[in-house]
PATI-384993 format. One record per residue (C-alpha): residue in three letters; x, y, z. Coordinates in nm, 3 decimals. Layout:
<pts>
{'Ala' {X Y Z}};
...
</pts>
This chain:
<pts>
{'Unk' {-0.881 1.945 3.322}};
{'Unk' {-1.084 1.607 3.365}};
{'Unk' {-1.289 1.521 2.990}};
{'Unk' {-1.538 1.272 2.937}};
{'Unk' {-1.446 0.913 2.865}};
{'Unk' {-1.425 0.834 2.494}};
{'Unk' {-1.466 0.457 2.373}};
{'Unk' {-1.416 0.248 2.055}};
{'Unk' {-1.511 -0.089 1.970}};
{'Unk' {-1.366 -0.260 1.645}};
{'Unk' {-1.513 -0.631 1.561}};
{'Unk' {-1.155 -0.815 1.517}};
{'Unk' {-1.353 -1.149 1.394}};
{'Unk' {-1.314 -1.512 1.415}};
{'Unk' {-1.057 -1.613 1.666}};
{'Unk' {-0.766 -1.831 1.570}};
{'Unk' {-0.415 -1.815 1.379}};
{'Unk' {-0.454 -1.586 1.045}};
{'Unk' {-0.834 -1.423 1.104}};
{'Unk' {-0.753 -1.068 1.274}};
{'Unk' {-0.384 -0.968 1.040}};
{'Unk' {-0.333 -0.784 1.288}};
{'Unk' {-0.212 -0.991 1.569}};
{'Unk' {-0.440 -1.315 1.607}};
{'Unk' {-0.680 -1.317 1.873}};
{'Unk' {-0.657 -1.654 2.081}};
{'Unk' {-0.969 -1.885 2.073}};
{'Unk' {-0.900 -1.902 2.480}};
{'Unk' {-0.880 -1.563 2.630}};
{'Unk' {-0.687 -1.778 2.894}};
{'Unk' {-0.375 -1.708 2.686}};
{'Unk' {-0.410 -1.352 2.735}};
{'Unk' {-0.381 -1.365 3.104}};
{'Unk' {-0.121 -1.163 3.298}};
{'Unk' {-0.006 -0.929 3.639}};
{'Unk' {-0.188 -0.760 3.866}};
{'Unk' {-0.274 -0.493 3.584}};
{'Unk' {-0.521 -0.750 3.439}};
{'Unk' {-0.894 -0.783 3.481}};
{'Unk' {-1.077 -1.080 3.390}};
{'Unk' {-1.398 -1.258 3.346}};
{'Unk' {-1.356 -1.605 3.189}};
{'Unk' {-1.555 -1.959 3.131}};
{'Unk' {-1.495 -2.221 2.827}};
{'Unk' {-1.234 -1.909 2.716}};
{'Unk' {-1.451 -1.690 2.603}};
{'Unk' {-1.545 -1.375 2.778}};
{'Unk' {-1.389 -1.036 2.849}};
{'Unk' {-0.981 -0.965 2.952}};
{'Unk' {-0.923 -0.641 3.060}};
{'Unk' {-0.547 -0.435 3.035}};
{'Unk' {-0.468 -0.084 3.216}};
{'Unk' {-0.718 0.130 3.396}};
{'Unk' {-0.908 0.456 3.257}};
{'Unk' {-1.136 0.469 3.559}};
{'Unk' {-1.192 0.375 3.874}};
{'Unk' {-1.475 0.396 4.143}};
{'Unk' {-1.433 0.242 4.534}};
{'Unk' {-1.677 0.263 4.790}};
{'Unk' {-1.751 0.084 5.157}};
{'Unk' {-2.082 0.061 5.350}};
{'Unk' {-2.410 -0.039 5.311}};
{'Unk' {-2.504 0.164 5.013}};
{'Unk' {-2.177 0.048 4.795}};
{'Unk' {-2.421 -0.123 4.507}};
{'Unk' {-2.646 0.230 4.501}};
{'Unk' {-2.302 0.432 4.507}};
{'Unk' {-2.178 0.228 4.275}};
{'Unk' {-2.477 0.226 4.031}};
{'Unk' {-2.493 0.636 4.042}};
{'Unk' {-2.114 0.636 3.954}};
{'Unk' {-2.140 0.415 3.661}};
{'Unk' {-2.485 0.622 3.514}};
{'Unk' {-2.323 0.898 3.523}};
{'Unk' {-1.989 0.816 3.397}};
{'Unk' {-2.145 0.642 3.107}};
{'Unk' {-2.406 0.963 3.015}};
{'Unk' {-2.107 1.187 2.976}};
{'Unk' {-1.929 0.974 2.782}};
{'Unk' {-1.899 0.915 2.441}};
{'Unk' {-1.951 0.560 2.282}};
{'Unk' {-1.920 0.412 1.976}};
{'Unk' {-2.005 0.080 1.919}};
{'Unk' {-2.103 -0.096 1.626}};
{'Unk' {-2.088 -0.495 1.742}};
{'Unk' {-2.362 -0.447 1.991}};
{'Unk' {-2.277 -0.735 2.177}};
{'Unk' {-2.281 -0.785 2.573}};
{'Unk' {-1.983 -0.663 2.721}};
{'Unk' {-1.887 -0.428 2.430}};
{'Unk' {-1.875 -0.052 2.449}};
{'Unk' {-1.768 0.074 2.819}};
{'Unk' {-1.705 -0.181 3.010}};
{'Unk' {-1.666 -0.194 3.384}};
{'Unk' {-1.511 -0.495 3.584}};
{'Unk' {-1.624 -0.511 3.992}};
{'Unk' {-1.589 -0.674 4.295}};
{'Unk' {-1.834 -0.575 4.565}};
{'Unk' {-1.731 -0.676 4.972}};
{'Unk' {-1.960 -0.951 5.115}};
{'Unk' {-2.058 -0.763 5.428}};
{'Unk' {-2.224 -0.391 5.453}};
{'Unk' {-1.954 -0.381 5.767}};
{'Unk' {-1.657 -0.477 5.560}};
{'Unk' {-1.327 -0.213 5.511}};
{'Unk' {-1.270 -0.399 5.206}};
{'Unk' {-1.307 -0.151 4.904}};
{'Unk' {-1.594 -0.242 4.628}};
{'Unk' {-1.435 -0.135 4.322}};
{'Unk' {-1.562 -0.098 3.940}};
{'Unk' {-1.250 -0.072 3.750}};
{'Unk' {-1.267 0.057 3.382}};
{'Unk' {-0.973 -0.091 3.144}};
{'Unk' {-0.836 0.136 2.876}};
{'Unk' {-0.822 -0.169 2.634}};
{'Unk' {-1.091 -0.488 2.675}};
{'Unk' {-1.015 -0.782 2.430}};
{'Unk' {-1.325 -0.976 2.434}};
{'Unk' {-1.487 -1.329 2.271}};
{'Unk' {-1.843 -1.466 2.204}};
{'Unk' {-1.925 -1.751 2.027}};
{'Unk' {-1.596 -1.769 1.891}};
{'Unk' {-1.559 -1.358 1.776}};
{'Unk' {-1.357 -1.154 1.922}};
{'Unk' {-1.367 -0.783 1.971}};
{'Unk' {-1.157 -0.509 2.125}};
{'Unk' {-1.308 -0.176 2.307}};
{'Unk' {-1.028 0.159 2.353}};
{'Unk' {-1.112 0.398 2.612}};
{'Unk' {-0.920 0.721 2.640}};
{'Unk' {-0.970 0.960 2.917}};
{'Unk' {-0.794 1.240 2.779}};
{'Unk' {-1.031 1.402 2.501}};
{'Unk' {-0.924 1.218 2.220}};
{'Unk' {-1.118 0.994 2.039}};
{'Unk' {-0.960 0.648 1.939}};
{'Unk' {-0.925 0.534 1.601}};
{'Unk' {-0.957 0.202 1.434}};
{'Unk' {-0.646 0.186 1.404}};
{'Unk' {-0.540 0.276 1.750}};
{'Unk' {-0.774 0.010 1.887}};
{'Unk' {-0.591 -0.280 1.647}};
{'Unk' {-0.270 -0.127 1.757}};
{'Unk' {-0.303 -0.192 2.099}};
{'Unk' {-0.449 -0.524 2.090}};
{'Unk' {-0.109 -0.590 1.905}};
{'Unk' {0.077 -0.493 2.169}};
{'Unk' {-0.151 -0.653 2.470}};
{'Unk' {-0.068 -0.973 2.267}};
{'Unk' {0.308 -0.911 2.253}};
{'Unk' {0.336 -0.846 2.603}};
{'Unk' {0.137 -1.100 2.714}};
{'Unk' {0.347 -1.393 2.500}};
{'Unk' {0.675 -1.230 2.622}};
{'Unk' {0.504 -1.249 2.980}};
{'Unk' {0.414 -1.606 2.937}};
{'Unk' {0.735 -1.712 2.781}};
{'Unk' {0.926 -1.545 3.075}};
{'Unk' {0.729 -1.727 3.359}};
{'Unk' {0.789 -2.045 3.198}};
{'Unk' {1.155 -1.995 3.119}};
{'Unk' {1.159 -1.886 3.491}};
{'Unk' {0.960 -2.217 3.627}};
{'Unk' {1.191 -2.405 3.433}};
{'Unk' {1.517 -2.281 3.596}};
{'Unk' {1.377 -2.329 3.949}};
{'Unk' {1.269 -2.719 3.871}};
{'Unk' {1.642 -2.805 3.690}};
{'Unk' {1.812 -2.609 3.956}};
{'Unk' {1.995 -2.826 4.201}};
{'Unk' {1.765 -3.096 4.178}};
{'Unk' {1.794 -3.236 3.770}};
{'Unk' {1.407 -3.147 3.782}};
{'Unk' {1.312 -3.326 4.061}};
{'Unk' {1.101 -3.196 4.290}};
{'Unk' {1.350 -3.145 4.618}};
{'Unk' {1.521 -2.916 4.370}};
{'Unk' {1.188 -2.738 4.309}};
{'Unk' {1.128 -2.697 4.661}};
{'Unk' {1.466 -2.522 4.752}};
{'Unk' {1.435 -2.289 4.531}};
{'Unk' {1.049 -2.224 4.562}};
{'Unk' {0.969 -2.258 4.942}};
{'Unk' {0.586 -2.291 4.994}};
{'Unk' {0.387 -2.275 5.302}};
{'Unk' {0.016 -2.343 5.396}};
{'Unk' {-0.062 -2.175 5.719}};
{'Unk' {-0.408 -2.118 5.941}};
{'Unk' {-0.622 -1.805 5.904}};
{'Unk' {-0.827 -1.650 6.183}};
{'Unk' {-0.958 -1.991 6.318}};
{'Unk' {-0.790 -2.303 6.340}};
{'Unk' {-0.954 -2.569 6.287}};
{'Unk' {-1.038 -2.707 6.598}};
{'Unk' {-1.186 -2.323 6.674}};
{'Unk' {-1.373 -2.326 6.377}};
{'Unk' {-1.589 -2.694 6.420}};
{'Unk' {-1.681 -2.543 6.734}};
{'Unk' {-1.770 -2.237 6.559}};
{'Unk' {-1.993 -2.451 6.348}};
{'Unk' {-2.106 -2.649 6.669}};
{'Unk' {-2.247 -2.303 6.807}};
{'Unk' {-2.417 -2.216 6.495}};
{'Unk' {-2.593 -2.611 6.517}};
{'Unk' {-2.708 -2.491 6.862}};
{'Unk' {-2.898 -2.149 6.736}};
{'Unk' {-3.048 -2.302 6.439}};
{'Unk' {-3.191 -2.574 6.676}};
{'Unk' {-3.278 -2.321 6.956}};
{'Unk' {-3.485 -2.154 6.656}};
{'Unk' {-3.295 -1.851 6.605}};
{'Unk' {-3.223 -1.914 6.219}};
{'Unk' {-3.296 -2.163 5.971}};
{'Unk' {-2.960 -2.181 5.790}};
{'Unk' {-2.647 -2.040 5.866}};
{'Unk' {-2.276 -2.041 5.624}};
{'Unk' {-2.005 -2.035 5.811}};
{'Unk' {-1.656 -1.975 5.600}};
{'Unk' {-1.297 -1.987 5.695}};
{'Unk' {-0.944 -1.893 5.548}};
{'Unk' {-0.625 -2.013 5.512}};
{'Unk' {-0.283 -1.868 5.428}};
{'Unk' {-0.001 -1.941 5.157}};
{'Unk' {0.302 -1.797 5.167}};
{'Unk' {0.497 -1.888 4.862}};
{'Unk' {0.873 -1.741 4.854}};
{'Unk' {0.924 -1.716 4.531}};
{'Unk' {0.593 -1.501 4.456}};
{'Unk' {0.242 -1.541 4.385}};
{'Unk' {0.182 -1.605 3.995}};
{'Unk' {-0.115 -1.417 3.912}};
{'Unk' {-0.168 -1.469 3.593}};
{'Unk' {-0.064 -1.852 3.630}};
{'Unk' {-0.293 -1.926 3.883}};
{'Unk' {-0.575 -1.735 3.670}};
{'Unk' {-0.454 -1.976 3.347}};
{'Unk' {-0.441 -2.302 3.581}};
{'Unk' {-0.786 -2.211 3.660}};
{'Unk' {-0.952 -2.153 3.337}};
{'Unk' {-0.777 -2.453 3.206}};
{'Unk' {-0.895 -2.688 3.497}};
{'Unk' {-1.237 -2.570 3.571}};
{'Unk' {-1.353 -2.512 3.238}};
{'Unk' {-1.713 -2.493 3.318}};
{'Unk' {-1.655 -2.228 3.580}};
{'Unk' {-1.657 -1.821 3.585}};
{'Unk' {-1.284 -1.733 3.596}};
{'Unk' {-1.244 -1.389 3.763}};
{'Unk' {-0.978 -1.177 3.840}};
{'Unk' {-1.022 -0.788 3.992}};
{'Unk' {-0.748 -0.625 4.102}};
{'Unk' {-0.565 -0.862 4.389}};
{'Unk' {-0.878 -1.142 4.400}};
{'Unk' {-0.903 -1.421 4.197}};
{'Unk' {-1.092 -1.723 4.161}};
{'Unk' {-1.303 -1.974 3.984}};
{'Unk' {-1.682 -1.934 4.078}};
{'Unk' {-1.919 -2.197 3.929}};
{'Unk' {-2.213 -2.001 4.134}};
{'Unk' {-2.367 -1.744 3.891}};
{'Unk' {-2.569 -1.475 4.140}};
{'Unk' {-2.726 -1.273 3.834}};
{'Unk' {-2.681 -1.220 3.461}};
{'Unk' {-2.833 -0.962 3.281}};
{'Unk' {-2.881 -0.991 2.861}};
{'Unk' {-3.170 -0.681 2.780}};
{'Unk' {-3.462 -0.805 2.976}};
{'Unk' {-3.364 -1.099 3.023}};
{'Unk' {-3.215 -1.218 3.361}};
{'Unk' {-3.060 -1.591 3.501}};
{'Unk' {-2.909 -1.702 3.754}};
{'Unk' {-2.711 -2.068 3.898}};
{'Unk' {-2.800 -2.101 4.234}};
{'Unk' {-2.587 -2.399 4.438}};
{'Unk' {-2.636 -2.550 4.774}};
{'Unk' {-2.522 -2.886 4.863}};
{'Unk' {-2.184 -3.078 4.804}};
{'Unk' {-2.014 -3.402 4.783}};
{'Unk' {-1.648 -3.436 4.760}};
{'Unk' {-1.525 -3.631 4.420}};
{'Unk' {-1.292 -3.835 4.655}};
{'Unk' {-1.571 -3.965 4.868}};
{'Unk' {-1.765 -4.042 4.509}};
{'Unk' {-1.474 -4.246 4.380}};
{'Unk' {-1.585 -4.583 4.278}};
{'Unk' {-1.909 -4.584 4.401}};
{'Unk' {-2.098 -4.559 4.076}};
{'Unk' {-2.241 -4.351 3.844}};
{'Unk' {-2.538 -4.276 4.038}};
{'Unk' {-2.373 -4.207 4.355}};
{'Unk' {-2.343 -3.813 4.363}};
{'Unk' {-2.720 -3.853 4.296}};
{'Unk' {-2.800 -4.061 4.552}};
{'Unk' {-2.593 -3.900 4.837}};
{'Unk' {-2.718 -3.522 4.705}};
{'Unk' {-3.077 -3.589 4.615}};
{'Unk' {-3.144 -3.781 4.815}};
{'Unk' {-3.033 -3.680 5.127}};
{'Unk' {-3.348 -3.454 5.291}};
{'Unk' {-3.063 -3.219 5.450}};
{'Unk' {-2.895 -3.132 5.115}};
{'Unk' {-3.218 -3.082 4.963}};
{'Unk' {-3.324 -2.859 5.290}};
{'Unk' {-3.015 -2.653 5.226}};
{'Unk' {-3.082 -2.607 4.840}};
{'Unk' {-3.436 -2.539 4.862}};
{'Unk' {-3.364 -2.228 5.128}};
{'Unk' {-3.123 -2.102 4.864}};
{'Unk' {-3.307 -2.121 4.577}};
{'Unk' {-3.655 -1.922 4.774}};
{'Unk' {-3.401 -1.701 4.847}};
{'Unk' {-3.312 -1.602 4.554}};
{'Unk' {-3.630 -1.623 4.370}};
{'Unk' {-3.793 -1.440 4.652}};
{'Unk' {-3.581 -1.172 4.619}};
{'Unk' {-3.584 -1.139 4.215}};
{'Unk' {-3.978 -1.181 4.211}};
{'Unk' {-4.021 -0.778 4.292}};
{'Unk' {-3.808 -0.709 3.938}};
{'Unk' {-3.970 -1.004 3.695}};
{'Unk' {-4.254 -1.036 3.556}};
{'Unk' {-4.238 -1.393 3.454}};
{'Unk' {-3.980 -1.654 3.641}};
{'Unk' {-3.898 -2.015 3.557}};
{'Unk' {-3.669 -2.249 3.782}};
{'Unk' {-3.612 -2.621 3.756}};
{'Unk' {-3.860 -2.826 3.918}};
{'Unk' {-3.604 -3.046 4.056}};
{'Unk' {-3.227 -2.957 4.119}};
{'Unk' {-2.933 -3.129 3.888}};
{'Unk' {-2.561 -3.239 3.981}};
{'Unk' {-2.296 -3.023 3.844}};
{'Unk' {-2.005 -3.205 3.838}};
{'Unk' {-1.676 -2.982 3.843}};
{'Unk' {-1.302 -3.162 3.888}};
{'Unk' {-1.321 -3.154 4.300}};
{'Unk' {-1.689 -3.138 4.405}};
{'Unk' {-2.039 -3.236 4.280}};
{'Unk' {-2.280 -3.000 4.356}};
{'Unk' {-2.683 -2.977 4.362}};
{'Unk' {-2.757 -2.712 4.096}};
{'Unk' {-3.029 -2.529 3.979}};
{'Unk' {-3.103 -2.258 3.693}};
{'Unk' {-3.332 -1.959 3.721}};
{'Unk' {-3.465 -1.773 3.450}};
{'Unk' {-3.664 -1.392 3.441}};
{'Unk' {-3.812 -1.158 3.228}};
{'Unk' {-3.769 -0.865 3.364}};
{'Unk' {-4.020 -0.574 3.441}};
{'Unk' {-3.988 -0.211 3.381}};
{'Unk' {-3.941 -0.045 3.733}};
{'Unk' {-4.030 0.316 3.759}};
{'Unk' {-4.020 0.335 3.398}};
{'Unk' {-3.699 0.147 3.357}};
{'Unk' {-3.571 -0.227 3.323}};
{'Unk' {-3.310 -0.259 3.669}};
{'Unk' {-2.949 -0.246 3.565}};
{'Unk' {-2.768 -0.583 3.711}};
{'Unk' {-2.639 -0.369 3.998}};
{'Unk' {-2.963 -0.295 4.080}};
{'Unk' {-3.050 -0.622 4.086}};
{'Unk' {-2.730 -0.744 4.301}};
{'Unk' {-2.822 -0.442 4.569}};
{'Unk' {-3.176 -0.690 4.618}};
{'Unk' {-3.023 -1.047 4.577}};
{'Unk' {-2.713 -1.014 4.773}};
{'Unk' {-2.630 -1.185 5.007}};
{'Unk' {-2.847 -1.479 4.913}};
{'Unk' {-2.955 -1.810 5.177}};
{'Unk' {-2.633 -1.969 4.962}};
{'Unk' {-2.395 -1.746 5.114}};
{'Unk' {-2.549 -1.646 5.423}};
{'Unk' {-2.787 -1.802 5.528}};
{'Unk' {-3.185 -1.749 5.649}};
{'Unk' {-3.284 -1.500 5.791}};
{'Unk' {-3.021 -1.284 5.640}};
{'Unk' {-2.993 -1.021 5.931}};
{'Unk' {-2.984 -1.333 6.198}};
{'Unk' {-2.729 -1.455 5.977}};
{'Unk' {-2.525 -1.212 5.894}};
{'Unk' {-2.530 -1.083 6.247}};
{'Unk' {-2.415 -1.496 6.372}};
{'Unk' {-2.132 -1.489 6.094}};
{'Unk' {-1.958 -1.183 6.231}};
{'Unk' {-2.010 -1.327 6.560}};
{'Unk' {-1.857 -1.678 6.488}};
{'Unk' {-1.600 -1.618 6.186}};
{'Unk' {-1.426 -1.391 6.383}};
{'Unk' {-1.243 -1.242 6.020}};
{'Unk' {-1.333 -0.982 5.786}};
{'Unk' {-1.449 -1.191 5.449}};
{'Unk' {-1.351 -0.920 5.228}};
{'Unk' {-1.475 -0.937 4.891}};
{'Unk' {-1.498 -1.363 4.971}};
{'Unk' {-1.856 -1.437 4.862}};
{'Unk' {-1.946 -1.112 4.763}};
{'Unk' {-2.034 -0.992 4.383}};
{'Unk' {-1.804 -1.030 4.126}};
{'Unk' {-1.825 -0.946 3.753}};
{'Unk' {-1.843 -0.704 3.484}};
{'Unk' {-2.172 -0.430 3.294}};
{'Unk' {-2.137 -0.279 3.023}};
{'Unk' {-2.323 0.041 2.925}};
{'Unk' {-2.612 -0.102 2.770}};
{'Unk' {-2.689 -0.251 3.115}};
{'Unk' {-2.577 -0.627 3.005}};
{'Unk' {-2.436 -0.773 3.283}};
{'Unk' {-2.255 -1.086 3.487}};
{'Unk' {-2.161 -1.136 3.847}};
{'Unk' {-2.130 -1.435 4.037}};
{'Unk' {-2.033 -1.519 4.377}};
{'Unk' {-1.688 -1.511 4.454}};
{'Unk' {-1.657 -1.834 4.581}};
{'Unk' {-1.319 -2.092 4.521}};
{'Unk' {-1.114 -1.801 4.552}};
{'Unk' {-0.854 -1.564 4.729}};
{'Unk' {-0.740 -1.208 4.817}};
{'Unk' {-0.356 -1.168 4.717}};
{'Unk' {-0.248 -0.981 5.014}};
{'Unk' {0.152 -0.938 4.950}};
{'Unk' {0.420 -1.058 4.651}};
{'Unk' {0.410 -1.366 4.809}};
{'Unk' {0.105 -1.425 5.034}};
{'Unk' {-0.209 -1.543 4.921}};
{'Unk' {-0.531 -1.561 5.146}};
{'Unk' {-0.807 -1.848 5.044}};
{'Unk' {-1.161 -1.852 5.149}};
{'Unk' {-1.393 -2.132 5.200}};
{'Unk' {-1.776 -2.192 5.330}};
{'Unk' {-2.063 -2.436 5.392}};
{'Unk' {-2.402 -2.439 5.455}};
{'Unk' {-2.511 -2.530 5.812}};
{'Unk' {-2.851 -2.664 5.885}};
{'Unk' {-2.977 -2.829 6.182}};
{'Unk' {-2.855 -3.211 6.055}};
{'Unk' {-2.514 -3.104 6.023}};
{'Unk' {-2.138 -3.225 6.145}};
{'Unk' {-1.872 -3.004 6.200}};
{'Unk' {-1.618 -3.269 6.105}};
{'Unk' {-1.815 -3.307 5.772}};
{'Unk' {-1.805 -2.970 5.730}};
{'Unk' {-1.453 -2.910 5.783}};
{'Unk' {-1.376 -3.190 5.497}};
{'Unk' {-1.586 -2.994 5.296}};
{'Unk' {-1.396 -2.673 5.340}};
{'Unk' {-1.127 -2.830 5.207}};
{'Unk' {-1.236 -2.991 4.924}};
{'Unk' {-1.356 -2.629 4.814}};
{'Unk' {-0.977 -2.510 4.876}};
{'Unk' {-0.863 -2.734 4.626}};
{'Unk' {-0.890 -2.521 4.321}};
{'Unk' {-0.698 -2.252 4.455}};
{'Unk' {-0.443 -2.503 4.630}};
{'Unk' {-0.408 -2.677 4.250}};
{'Unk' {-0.363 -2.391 4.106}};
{'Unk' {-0.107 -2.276 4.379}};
{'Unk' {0.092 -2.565 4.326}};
{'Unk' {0.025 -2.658 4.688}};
{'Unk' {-0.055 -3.040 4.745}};
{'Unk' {-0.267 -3.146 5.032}};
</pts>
């Protein structure tokens, strides 16, 4: 006999050594970070860490954000909530990841944890589900955040001990010792690279023949690493490095996006929108003013960013009943890339009666000119054509909502799909206009790798 979902959230407090009594609550949910039994959803450590799994929902086709968005109603009418912090992403919580293309056999999934340890503005709470009629207690909802914590320090203090052993062994911790024990390989994905500037060459020709505006063309890559992938390492490295970034991990994909596609708070809806890049190598030395310079100033980044930002705002207008976006773009600077950057805010409007929950929302948005490209049917049609791969959940949704209809999901760019133990596949893309060089663009692919490769432990 199935029963309703029953939930509990308990405000735990400040974060930090000594505030909870009851097993402290890191100020960086980082810390908390573990296998593949882990959700996530992480920037400047605060956020939401999911542990176990109470329910789950997968879907495939071009409905999978309607599907979804039924699935999650109804689960979330029958079940019974209690929760007296109020805060986004307490109560039910779901965490998601949503494939790129309607075509894809990748799975969209919305994952329910049985225990989320969250953080804002430096408080933490903790939400127990239980799925089999009982209703949690206080108590019960402490004592497993007690014992998340335990197992994640024993986790933590096990992969290190383990790290350690493979850099002393046979090599007094230098790295040829490292590397027998811990053999590494970066391999090609679908396209090599020769196949895939000529890919990009192609899609040149159609956007100057008129076909499409814009096009994004993305390509893989494959590590093998023999002595496993480290999930929850890689999702640590990560946070730690790109601080500024949306830290995700669902199920086998994980990743750093800075590219928020929507973010629901009541009525109120934003979004990041990014198009246009510059390598920090090629900025080195060149000046403060250089990223600005090469970014804003170049008419074909500022073509490619001002197709992805009517895009999106195109898109969102339909749901809003007042919008605001920067005048003129800025330059987010993250540890490998600058991009050009812009913020969109929206008040949202009552639709049929109700405000749009942020699936909703990401069923109109998605896939954006940033990921796609304009028009989005020419484009997407070009990208199967061209990429020759599956993309998976690579650039697709990915985030959490709660039941109050709160919700974040950005683009799940700088990331991968964890395909085996020990085999990791990465995913990277860029914008193609008429002005653009598929050498250029190549060097650009691999600048976006570089988070994922870091956090590998794979130099390049």
């Amino acid at each position: 006999m199935s029963h309703p979902l029953r939930a509990l959230t308990v405000d735990l407090g400040p974060t930090g050594p000594g505030t909870t009594g009851q097993g402290d609550v890191p100020d960086n949910l980082a810390a908390l970070l573990g296998g593949a039994g882990t959700q996530c959803w992480i920037r400047r450590g605060e956020g939401q860490v999911g542990f176990g799994e109470v329910a789950r929902f997968t879907v495939t086709g071009p409905e999978r954000f309607i599907e979804a968005e039924a699935w999650w109603k109804h689960l979330v009418i029958e079940a019974d909530i209690e929760d007296p912090v109020q805060h986004p992403g307490t109560g039910l919580v779901a965490f998601g990841s949503f494939a790129f293309s309607k075509t894809s056999h990748f799975l969209s999934r919305l994952i329910v944890p049985e225990l989320v340890v969250g953080i804002r503005d430096g408080r933490a709470w903790a939400t127990l589900a239980t799925a089999d009629g009982g209703r949690p207690s206080e108590a019960e909802v402490r004592g497993a955040v007690v014992r998340a914590l335990a197992d994640r320090t024993r986790g933590t203090e096990a992969a290190v001990r383990t790290t350690a052993r493979a850099d002393l062994a046979g090599g007094n911790g230098q790295a040829g010792g490292r590397a027998a024990r811990r053999p590494v390989r970066l391999g090609p994905g679908s396209l090599g690279e020769q196949r895939w500037m000529h890919a990009v060459s192609s899609g040149v020709e159609r956007i100057a023949a008129g076909e499409l505006e814009k096009l994004v063309l993305a390509r893989d890559i494959v590590v093998e690493d023999g002595a496993g992938i480290d999930r929850g390492g890689v999702l640590r490295r990560l946070s730690s490095a790109y601080w500024d970034t949306w830290v995700y991990g669902v199920d086998g994909l994980v990743g750093a996006t800075p590219e928020m596609l929507i973010q629901v708070e009541g009525r109120t809806a934003q979004a990041r929108v990014l198009a246009g890049t510059l390598d920090r190598r090629d900025a080195f030395g060149k000046g403060e003013d250089y990223p600005a310079r090469v970014l804003a100033g170049s008419a074909k980044q500022r073509h490619e960013h001002d197709i992805a930002i009517q895009s999106l705002t195109v898109a969102l207008e339909p749901f809003s009943e007042a919008m605001n976006a920067h005048d003129e773009p800025f330059i987010l600077e993250l540890p490998n890339v600058f991009h050009l950057a812009s913020d969109v805010k929206a008040e949202l409007a009552e639709v049929e009666g109700h405000v749009p929950t942020s699936l909703a929302l990401i069923n109109a948005l998605h896939p954006t000119a940033a990921v796609c490209g304009t028009p989005t049917q020419v484009a997407g049609a070009i990208i199967r054509e061209l990429e020759s791969m599956d993309r998976g959940p690579y650039a697709g949704p990915v985030g959490w909502l709660d039941a109050a209809g709160n919700g974040e999901w950005g683009i799940a760019l700088r990331g991968g799909v964890i395909e085996s133990p020990t085999t990791i596949r990465l995913y990277a893309g860029c914008g193609i206009v008429e002005a653009s060089v598929p050498e250029t663009e190549l060097a650009e692919t691999w600048a976006k790798f570089r988070p994922m490769l870091e956090a590998l432990g794979v130099e390049r």
